[in-house]
C-alpha positions in Angstrom: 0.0 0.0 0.0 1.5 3.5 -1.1 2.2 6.3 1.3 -0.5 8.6 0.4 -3.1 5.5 0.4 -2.2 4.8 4.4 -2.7 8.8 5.1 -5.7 8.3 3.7 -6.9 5.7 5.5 -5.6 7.2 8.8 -7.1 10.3 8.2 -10.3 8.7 7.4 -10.6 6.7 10.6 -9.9 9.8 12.7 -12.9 11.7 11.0 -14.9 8.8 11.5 -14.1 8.1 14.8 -14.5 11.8 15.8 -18.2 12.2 13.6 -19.4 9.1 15.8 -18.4 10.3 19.1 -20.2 13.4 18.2 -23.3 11.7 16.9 -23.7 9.1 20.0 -23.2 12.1 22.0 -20.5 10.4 24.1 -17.1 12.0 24.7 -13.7 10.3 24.4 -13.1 9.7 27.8 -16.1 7.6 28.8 -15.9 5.6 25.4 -12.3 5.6 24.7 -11.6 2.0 23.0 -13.9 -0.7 21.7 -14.4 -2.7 24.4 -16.3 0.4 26.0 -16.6 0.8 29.6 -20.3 1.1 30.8 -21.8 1.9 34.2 -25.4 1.4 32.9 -28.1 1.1 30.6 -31.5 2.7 30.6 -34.7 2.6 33.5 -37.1 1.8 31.0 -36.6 -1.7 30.6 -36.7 -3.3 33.8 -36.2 -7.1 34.8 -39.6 -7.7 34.1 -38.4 -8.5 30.4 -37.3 -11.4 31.5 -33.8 -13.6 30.7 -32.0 -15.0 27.8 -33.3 -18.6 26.9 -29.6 -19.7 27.8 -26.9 -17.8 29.2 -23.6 -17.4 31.1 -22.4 -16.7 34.2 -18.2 -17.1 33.7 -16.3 -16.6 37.1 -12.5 -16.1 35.9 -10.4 -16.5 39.2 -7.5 -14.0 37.7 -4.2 -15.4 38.8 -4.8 -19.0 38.6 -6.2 -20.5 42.2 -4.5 -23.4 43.2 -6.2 -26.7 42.7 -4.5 -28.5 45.6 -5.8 -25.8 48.0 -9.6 -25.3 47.0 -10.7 -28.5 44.6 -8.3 -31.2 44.7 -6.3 -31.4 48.2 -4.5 -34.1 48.1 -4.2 -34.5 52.3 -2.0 -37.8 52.2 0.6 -35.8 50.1 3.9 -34.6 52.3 3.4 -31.0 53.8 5.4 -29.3 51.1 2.9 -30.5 48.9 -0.7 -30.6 50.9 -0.8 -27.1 52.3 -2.5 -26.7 55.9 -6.2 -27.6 54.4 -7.8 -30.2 55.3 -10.5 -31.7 53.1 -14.2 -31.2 54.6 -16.6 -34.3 53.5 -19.4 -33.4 51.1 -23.0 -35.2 50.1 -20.6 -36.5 47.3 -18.8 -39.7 47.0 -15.2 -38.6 46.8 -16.1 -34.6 46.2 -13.5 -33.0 49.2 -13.2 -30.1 48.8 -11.0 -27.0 51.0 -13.0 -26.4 54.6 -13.0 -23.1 53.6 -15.8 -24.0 51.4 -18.0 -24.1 54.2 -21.2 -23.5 52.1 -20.5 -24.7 49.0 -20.0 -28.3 50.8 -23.5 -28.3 51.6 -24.4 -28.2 47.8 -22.5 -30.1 46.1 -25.6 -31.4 44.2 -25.6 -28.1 42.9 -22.5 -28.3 40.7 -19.6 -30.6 39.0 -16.1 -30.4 39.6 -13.8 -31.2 37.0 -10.0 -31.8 38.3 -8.3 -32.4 35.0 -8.1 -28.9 33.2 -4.9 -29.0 31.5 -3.0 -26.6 29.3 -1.0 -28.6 26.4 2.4 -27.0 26.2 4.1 -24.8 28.5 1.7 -22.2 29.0 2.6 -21.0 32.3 2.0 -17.1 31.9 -1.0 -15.2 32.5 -1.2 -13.8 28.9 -0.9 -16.8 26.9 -3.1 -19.2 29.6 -5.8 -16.1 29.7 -6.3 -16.0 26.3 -6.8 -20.0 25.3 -8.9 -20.1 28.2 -11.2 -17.1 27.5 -11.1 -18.5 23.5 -12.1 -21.8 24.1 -9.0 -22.7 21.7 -5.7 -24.7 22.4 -3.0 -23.0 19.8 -5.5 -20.0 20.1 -4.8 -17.5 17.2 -4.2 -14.1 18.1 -7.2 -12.4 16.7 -9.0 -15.4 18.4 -12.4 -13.7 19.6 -13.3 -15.4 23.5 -16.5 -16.9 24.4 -18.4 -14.3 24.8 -18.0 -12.7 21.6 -19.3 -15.7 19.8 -22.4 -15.3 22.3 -22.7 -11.7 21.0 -21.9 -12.5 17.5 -24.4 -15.8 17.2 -26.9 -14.9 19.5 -27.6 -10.6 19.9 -29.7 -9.2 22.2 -32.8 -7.8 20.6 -33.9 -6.2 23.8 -31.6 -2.9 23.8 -29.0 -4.7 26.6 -25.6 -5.6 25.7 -25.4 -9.4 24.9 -22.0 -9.4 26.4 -21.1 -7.8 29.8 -17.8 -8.0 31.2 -17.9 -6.9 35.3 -14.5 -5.1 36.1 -12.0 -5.4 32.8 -8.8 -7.2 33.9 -6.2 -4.4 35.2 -2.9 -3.7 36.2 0.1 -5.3 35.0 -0.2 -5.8 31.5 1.0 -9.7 31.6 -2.9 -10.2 33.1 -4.8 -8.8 30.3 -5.2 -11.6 27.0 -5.0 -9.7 24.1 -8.9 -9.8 23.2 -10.5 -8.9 26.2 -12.0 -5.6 24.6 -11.6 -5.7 20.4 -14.0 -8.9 19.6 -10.8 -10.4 18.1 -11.8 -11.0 14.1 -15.4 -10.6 14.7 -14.4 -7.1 15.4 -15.0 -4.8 18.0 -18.9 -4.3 18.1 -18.9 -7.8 19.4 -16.3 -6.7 22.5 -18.1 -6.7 26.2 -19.6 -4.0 27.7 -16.9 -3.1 30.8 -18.9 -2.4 34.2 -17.2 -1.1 37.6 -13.5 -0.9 38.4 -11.4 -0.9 41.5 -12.9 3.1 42.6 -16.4 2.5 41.4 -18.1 -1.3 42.1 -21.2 -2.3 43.5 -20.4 -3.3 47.0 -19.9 0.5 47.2 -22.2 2.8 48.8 -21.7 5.2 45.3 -21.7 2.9 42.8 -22.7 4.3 39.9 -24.4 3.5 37.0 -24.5 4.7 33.3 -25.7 8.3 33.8 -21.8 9.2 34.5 -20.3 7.8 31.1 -23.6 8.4 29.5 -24.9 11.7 30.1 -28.9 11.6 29.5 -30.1 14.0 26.8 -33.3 15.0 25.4 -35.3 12.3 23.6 -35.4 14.4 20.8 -31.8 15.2 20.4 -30.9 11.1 21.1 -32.9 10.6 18.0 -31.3 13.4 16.3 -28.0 11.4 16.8 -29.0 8.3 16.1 -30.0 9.5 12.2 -26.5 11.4 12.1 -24.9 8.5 13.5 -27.0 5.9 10.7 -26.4 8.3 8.3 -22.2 8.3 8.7 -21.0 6.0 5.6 -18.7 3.1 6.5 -16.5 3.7 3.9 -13.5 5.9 3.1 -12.3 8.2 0.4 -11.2 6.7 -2.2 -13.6 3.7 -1.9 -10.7 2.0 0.5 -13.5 -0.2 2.7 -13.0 0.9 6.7 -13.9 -1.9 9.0 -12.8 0.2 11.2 -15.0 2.6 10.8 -18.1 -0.3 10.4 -17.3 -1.4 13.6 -17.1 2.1 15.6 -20.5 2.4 14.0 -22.1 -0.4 15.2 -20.4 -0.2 18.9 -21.8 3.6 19.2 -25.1 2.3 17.9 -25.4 -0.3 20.9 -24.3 2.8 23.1 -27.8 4.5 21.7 -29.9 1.4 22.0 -28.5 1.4 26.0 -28.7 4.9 26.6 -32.5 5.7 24.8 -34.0 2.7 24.4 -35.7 -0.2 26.5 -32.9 -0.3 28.7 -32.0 -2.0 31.5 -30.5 0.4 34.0 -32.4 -1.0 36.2 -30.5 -4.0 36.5 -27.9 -2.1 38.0 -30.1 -0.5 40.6 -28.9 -3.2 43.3 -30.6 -0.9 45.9 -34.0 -2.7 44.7 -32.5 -6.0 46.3 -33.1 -6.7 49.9 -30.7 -6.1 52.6 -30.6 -9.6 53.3 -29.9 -11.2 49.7 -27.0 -8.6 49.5 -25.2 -9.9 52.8 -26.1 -13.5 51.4 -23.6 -12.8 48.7 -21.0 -10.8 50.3 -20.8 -6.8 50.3 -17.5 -7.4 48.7 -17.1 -6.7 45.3 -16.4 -10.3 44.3 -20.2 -10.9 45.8 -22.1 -7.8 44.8 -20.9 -8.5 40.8 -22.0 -11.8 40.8 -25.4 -10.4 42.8 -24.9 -8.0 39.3 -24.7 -10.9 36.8 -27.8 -12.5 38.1 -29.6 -9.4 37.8 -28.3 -8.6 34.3 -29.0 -12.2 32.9 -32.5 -11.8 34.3 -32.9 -8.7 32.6 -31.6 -10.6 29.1 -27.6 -10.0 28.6 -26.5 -13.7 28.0 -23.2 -14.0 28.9 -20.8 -12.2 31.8 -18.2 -12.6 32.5 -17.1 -11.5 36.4 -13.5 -10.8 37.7 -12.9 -12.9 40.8 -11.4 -10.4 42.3 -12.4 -10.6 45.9 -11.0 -6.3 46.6 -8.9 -5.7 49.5 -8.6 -7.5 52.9 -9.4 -5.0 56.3 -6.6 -3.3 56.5 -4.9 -3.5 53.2 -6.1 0.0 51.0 -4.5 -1.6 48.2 -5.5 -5.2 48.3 -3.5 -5.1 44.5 -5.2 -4.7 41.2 -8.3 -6.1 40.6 -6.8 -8.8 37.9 -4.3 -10.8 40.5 -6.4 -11.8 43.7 -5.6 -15.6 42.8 -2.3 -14.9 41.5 -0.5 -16.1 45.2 3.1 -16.4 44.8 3.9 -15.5 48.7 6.8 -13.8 50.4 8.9 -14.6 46.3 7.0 -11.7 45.0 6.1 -9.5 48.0 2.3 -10.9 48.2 3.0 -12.3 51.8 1.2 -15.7 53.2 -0.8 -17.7 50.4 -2.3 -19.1 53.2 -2.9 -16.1 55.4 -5.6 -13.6 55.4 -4.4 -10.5 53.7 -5.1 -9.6 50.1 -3.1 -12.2 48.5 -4.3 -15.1 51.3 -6.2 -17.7 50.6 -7.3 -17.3 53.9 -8.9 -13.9 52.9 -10.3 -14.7 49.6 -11.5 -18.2 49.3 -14.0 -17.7 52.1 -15.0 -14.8 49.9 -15.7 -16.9 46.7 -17.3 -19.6 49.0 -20.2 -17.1 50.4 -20.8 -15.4 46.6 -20.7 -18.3 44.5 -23.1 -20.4 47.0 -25.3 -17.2 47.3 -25.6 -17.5 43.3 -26.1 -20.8 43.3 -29.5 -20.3 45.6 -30.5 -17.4 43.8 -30.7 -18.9 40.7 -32.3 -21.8 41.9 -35.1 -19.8 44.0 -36.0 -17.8 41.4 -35.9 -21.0 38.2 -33.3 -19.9 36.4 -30.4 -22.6 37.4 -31.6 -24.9 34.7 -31.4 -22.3 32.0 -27.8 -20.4 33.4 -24.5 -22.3 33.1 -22.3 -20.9 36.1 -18.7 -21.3 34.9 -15.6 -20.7 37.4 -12.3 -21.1 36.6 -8.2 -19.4 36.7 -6.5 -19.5 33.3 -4.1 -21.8 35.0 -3.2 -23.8 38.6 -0.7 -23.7 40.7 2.8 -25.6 41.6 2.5 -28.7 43.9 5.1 -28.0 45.8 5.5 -24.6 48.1 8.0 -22.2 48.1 9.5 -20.7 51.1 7.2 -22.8 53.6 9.3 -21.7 57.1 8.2 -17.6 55.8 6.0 -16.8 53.3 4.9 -19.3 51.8 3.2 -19.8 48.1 2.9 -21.5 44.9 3.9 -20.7 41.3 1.9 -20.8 38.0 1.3 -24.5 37.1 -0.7 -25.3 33.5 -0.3 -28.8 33.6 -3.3 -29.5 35.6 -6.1 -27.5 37.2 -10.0 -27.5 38.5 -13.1 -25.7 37.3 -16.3 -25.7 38.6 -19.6 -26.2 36.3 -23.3 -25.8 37.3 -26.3 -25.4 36.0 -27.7 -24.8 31.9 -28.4 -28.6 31.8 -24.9 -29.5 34.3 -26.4 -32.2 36.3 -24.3 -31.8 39.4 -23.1 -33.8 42.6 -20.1 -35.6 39.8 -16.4 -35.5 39.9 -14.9 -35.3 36.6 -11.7 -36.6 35.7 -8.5 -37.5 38.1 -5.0 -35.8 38.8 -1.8 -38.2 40.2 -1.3 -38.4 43.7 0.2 -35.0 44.1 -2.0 -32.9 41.5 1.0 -32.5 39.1 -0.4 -34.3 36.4 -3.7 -35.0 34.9 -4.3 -39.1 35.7 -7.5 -39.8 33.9 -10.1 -37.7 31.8 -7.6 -35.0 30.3 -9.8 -31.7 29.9 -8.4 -28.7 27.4 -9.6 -25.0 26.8 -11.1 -26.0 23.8 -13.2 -29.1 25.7 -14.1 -26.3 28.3 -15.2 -24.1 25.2 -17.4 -26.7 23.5 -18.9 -27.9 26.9 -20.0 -24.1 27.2 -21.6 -23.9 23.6 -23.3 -27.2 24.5 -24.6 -26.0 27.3 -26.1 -22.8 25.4 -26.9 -24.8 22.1 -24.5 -23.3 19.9 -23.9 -26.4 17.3 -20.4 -26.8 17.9 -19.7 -26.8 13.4 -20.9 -23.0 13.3 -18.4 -21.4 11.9 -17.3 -18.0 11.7 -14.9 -15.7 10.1 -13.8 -12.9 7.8 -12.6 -12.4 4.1 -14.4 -15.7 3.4 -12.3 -17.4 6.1 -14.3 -19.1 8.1 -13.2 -21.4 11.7 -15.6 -23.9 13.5 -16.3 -22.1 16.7 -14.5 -25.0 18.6 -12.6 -28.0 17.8 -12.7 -29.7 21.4 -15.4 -32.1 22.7 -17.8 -31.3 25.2 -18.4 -33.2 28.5 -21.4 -34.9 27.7 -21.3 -36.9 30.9 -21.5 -33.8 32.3 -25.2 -33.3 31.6 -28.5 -34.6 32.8 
């Protein structure tokens, strides 16, 4: 491509860009990137609309929990391998799981535990692990788009609420974030999520706030107005050069009307209009008020979110770290202190955490009939090292792809089973090997997505996954 053909194009996408921030009425700084960060979406439609037929609650630990210390304790293992957990009995035959899972012991019906994840290869950093993981791909290609953006892309939201809502983008350190988290990857960016919260603004916050911040109401008038500038902006570039680019801004600013002036769903993130008492249930944390938020944005039709696990800062601790590594618990090696202490870092802190939101999600779901029609994922990208560094000060674990757990309920899971085996001190998968791209198609499965759609670009086209889901799984 010449010079003066590049300028062109350059040039083009800035006028473009500029035109639609100005038609959407949205300024650069609440709508910066693709993957737009929202704080709302409109009071007119309610919850009463009701939910997706399937959807997705995915629970991504960031960091990489270990297995041998929540889902898989291996308790006749030497010290430097067991940790200080002991296993607490459940309802199912050969289900132990940490006794910090007080409450998720008592419903073990409720879910499936699979404790043969593995990574093939050496993927043993965050990057890399995050991104076949949130793909659903082993050998993942970089412009891969994750899960959720096959949800948007297969499955829209006709009801004016993002299809895809992601609940506090992974921050901090660059090595956390997969490439795709907020471009859509090929499908392109108006298939990206819909960024809710961050560390200074989430809702176990008394001032949470909503989209009226980023998204400034208007007059009804004047949103219309916009929305024929914004249709009327052509997706092409001087020179007849085609602009996906361009296309793409389009259609993301478009969704940005549709949330802002149409039937809505602000409400959804009103969680002022929940009781007192189903708010403690979950955890005033913001680890248990987001997945309090997912429920309430499924019921009101988004079909698939995805929720940082990050459990915020222990008393104490202002900083509590970024709210992408809560998981990630290396111990005293990098400044994190006691992986099995209480502070930020401690699994003493934040697996009680997990334990009272994720059981509190469970319930909720059930109570209110939507279990059977929501598949609760939760997950790290990766597990942890058997053996423990530094036990005598502060002791941790490093990043460890070669096995892992994940929990699965509901969308048609059929609970209270133990899938697949790791050797006697969780190193190594034993039996039932499970990869991202088995954990991808179990996940279209569960939302019936035929696993030979296929999507792509320039007449390119990829199945959507190539692994095979857990059929056993269901039932």
């Amino acid at each position: 491509m010449s010079h003066s053909r590049r300028d062109v194009r350059r040039q083009s996408h800035a006028i473009s860009r500029r035109q639609l921030l100005q038609a959407a009425g949205v300024g650069a700084m609440a709508l910066g990137s693709p993957g737009m960060v929202v704080a709302g979406v409109d009071p007119d439609q309610g919850l009463g609309r009701g939910a997706a037929p399937k959807s997705c609650i995915f629970v991504l630990l960031c960091g990489g929990p270990s297995h041998l210390d929540t889902w898989d304790l291996k308790p006749e293992a030497p010290a430097e391998i067991r940790g200080p957990y002991q296993p607490i009995s459940t309802r199912v035959p050969g289900m132990k799981i940490s006794s910090l899972h007080q409450r998720m012991a008592t419903m073990t019906d409720d879910f499936s535990l699979i404790r043969s994840m593995t990574h093939i290869g050496n993927i043993s950093n965050h990057f890399d692990a995050m991104h076949h993981c949130l793909s659903g791909q082993a050998d993942a290609p970089l412009d891969s788009p994750y899960i959720g953006s096959v949800m948007a892309k297969v499955r829209p939201n006709e009801r004016g609420v993002a299809p895809y809502v992601w609940l506090i983008k992974c921050v901090g350190d660059p090595v956390f974030c997969a490439p795709n988290i907020g471009t859509g990857g090929h499908l392109g960016a108006g298939h990206s999520p819909m960024f809710v919260g961050s560390a200074a603004n989430h809702p176990a916050m008394p001032g949470f706030k909503a989209p009226e911040e980023l998204l400034p109401p208007v007059a009804p008038q004047r949103m219309v107005d916009r929305r024929r500038l914004l249709d009327g902006l052509n997706p092409s570039v001087t020179a007849g050069v085609e602009n996906h680019v361009t296309k793409d801004w389009q259609d993301l600013y478009g969704r940005a009307f549709e949330l802002t002036n149409g039937a809505g769903g602000r409400e959804a993130f009103e969680l002022e209009r929940e009781s007192a008492k189903v708010r403690e249930r979950y955890g005033m944390h913001p680890l248990g008020q987001n997945l309090l938020l997912a429920r309430r944005l499924v019921e009101s039709g988004v079909g698939f979110v995805t929720v940082n696990g990050w459990t915020g800062p222990a008393p104490g601790e202002a900083g509590g770290g970024p709210p992408s590594s809560s998981w990630d618990m290396h111990g005293g090696e990098m400044g994190m202190g006691n992986a099995f202490g209480t502070g930020s870092y401690g699994m003493g802190w934040c697996l009680p955490r997990l334990d009272e939101a994720l059981s509190a999600l469970l319930v909720d779901l059930k109570e209110r009939g939507m279990l059977a029609s929501t598949l609760v994922v939760v997950t790290g990208e990766f597990g942890r090292t058997p053996h423990i560094n530094a036990m005598a000060t502060n002791p941790g674990r490093q990043h460890w792809p070669s096995c892992y757990s994940a929990i699965l309920a509901g969308g048609g899971i059929r609970g209270g089973a133990v899938y697949g085996e790791s050797d006697k001190i969780g190193a190594y998968v034993k039996d039932k090997p499970v990869r991202p791209q088995d954990l991808g198609a179990t996940v279209y499965h569960a939302l019936d997505i035929p696993l030979e759609t296929r999507l792509g670009k320039d007449g390119f086209t990829r199945p959507v996954s190539s692994g095979q889901p857990l059929l056993s799984l269901f039932g």
